[in-house]
N, C-alpha and C positions, 0 to 999 in steps of 0.2 A: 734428202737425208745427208745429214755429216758424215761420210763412209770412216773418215779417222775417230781408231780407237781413244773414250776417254782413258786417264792414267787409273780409274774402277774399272773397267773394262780389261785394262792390260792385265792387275791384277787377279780376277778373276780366271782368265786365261790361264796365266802364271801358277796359280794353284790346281786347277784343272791337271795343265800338261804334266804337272810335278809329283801329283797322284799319281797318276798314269803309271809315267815313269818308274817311281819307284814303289808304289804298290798292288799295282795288276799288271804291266807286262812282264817283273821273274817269273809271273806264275801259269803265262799263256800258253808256251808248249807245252807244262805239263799238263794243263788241263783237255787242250785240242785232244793230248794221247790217248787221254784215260777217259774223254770224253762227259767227265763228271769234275762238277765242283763242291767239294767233300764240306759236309755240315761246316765244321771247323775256320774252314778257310772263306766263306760265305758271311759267315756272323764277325770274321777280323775284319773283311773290308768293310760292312753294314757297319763298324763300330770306327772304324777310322775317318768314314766317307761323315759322319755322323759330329766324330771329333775337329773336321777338317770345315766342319761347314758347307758342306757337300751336296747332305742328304736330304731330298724332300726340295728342290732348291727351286722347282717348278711351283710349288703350293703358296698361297698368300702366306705373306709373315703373318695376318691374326689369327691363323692357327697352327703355328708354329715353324713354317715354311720359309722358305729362302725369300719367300717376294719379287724374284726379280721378276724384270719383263721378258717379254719372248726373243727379242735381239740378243740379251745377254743369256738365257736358256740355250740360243744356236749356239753362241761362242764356247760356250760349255761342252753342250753337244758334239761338236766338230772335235775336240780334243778328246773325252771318253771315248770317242771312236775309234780313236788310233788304235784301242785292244777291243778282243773281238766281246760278241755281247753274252759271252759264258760267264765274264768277270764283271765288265762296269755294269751291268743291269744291277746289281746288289747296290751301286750308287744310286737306290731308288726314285725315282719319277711315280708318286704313286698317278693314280688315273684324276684327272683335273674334278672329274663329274662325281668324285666325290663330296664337292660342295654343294650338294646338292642335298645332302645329306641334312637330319632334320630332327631335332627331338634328342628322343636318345641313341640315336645311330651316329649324332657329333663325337659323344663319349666313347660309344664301341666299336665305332668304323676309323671315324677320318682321322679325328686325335693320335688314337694306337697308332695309325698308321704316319701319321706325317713321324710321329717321332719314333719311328723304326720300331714297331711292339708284335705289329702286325704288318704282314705284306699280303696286297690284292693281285687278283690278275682278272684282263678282260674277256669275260664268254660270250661272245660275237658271234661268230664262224662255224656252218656247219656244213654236212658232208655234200648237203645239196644247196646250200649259201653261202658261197664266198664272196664273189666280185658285185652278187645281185643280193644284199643283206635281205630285201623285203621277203624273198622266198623263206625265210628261216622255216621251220616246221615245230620246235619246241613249244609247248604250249603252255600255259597256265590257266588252270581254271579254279575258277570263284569257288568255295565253299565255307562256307560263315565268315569265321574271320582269321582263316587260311589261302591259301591260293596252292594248289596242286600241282607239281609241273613233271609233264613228261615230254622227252626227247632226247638230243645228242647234242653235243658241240665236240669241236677238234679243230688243228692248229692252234692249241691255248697255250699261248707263251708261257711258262714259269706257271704253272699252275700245280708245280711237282712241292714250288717252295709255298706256296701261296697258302694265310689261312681263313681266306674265302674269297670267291666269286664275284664279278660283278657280272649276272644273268640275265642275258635277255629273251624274253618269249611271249609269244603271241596271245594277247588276250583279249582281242574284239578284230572284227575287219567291217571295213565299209567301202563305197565305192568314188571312185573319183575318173572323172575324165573316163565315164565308161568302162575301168578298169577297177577289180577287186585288188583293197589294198591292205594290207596287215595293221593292224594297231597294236604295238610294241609296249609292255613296259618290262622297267627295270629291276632286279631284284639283287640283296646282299643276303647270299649264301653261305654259311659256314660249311668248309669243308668235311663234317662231324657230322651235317643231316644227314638222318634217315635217310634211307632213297635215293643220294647222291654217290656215285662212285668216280675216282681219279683214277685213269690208265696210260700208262706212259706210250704215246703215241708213234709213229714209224719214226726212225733213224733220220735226219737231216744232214747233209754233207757241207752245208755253210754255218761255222758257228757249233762247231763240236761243245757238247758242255751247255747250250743253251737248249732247252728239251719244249718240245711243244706234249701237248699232252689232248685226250679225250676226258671229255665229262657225259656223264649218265647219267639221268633222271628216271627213275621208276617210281610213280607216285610219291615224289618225294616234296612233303608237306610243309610251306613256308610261310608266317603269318605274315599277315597284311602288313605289321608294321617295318617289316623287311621290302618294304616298295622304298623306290631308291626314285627320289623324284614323285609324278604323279600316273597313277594307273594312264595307262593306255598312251601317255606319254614319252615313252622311253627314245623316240628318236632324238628327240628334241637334248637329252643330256649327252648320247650317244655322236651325232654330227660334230657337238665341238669337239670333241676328244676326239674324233677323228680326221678329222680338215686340220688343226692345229699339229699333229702328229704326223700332217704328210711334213711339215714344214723342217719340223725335229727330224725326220728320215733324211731329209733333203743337207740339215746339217751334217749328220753320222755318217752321207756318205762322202761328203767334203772331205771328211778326218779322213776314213781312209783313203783317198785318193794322195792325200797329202802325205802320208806314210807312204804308201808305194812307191810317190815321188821322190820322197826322200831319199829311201833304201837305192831307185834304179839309178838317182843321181852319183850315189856315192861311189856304186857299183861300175857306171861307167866311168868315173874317176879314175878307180884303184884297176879295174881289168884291163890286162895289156892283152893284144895281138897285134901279130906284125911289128911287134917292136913299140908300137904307141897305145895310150888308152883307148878302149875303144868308144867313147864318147867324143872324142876327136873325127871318130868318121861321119858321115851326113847321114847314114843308114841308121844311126843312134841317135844323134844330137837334134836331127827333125824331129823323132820321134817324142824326145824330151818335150822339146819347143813349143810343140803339141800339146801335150800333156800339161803344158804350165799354164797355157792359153785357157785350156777346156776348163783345168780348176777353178782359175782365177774367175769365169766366165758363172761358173759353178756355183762358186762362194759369195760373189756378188748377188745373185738372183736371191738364192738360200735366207742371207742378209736382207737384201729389199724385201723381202718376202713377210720377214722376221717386224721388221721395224713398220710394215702396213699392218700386220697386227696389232701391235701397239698401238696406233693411229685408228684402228677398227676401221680401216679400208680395204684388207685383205677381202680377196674374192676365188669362192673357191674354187678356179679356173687359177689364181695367183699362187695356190698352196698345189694344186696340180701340175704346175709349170716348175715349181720350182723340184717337187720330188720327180717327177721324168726325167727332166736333164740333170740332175744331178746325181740320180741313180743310173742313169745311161752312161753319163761320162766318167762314174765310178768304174764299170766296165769296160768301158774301152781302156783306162789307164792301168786297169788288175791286168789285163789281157797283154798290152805295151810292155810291163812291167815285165812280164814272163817273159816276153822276146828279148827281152836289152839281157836279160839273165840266162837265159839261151834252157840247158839242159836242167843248169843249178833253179830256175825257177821255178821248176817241177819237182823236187827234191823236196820232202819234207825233213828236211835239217835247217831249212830258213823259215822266215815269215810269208815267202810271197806268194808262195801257194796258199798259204790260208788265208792270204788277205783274198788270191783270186777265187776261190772257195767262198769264203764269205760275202765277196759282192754280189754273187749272182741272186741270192734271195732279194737284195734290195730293189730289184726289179720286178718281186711275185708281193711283197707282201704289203699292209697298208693301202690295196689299192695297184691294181696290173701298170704297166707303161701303158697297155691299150685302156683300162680303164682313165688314168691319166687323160690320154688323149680325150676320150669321150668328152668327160668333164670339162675339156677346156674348150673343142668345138660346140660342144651344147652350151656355152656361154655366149661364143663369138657369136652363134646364132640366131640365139633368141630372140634380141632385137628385131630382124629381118625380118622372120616366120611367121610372128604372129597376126 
């Protein structure tokens, strides 16, 4: 791949960082404070991110989407990261696998939603299925031309703002390789069914303002024509939206690595001890060194990563590698960042606390670093074993 940015590319960037800038980082501290991002303030960036060309920028242009590719989605990505995801989530990304959408769920799913009318969130994850999705327990059963679902989900990103679900639960199991295995499908919930309840879920300390939430099903009755995809198919919409999403994780934590970096550079600039800055001593300036290395190492992978899915080479040991080390070395640089800033980096009167606050989820969510790992040794292996 050509690693130099084209002058579309640049640009892109250039609008991305300039958002950023001026309209969701004035508004970072006070949101981390208050922990909330007020109706008001949610619907100006959705309308600006909207006006800016912004919004939806992951969706195909023929339905009303930015169209880009997934190399220029990282570039994107890496710069809304710089603030945390209380604010840029409202530059919505809705879920890819709503093209999957069919009929009349084009009209009152993905349409409303590319053009900011409506926003979704994904019900994934539950109390006894995170890193092993197969276990989910949520069920759907058949009844005429309804489907019944009882269960739980929790860690639902933004499903406070969302108005409906994209649900997944168990509707057949068969066996494979001597092991009983779930048959998933998908479902679009309005948040307004029957039977469905939203609970705002435990307190997070990365990403004050960005709230995960629980969902509850008590026979809460959904028709058939709310199948998102085809019955008993639901991994099959689910796996791309989530391999492609480690990819995007792996960009956002580039962004902040590259803010941290920013701030510790300028930091050791301006602080004096002993008479000099202290980025003049070797106890700070390696540490930099460091830090510039791991990004640089970081952003390239994130990149290569980005531009094999375009190519449809990407493997998902490829989208594994890249959000490990890139979520890994977001960490060590939040962690770096707080040393070179000594006491003041623990001080929430700056950002670098809460940048090193916010990176540690990036190594729980979307997939463990040990999950990570698996997926890439169950690659390397395959070949061999069988």
């Amino acid at each position: 791949m050509n690693f130099q940015l084209s002058h579309e590319h640049e640009m892109l960037v250039d609008t991305a960082r300039s958002f950023v800038e001026k309209e969701l980082l004035p508004h970072e501290e006070a949101v981390d404070r208050a922990d909330a991002v007020s109706p008001e303030l949610a619907a100006e960036i959705r309308n600006k991110a909207i006006a800016a060309g912004l919004y939806a920028f992951n969706m195909p242009e023929e339905v009303g989407g930015g169209g880009l590719d997934y190399f220029s989605q990282a570039l994107i990505e890496r710069e809304l990261s710089k603030c945390s995801w209380a604010l840029h989530v409202f530059v919505a990304r809705p879920s890819k696998i709503l093209m999957a959408c069919k009929g009349q769920q084009i009209e009152d799913y993905l349409l409303p939603t590319v053009r900011g009318e409506k926003i979704d969130c994904f019900a994934l994850t539950e109390p006894g299925a995170g890193s092993d999705a197969n276990a989910i327990k949520t069920r759907a059963l058949r009844d005429g031309d309804d489907f019944v679902l009882n269960g739980s989900k929790h860690f639902i990103s933004h499903a406070g703002h969302a108005d409906y679900a994209i649900v997944f639960a168990v509707t057949d199991s068969y066996e494979k390789n001597g092991k009983k295995r779930n048959a998933v499908t998908s479902f679009l919930v309005d948040r307004d069914t029957p039977g469905m309840t939203i609970r705002r879920g435990p307190k997070c300390v990365s990403n004050r303002g960005y709230h995960t939430y629980e969902i509850f099903f008590d026979d809460c009755r959904v028709p058939a024509s709310k199948v998102l995809g085809e019955v008993d198919k639901g991994w099959e919409v689910a796996n791309a939206w989530l391999t492609a999403g480690r990819v995007m994780v792996a960009a956002n934590c580039v962004g902040q690595a590259q803010r941290a970096m920013d701030l510790s550079l300028q930091w050791a600039a301006d602080r004096q001890q002993f008479g000099k800055p202290i980025g003049t001593y070797q106890g700070v300036s390696f540490k930099l060194a460091d830090m510039a290395t791991q990004i640089r190492a970081a952003e390239l992978l994130a990149l290569n990563v980005a531009w094999k899915m375009d190519q449809g080479s990407m493997t998902d040991a490829d989208a594994g590698m890249a959000k490990l080390f890139a979520s890994e070395v977001l960490g060590k640089v939040a962690d770096e960042a707080v040393q070179i800033f000594g006491g003041m980096g623990l001080m929430d009167e700056g950002p670098v606390e809460r940048i090193w606050r916010n990176a540690r989820i990036e190594r729980v969510w979307e997939g463990t670093s040990e999950i990570q790992r698996h997926i890439i040794s169950r690659e390397l292996l395959r070949p061999l074993l069988r």
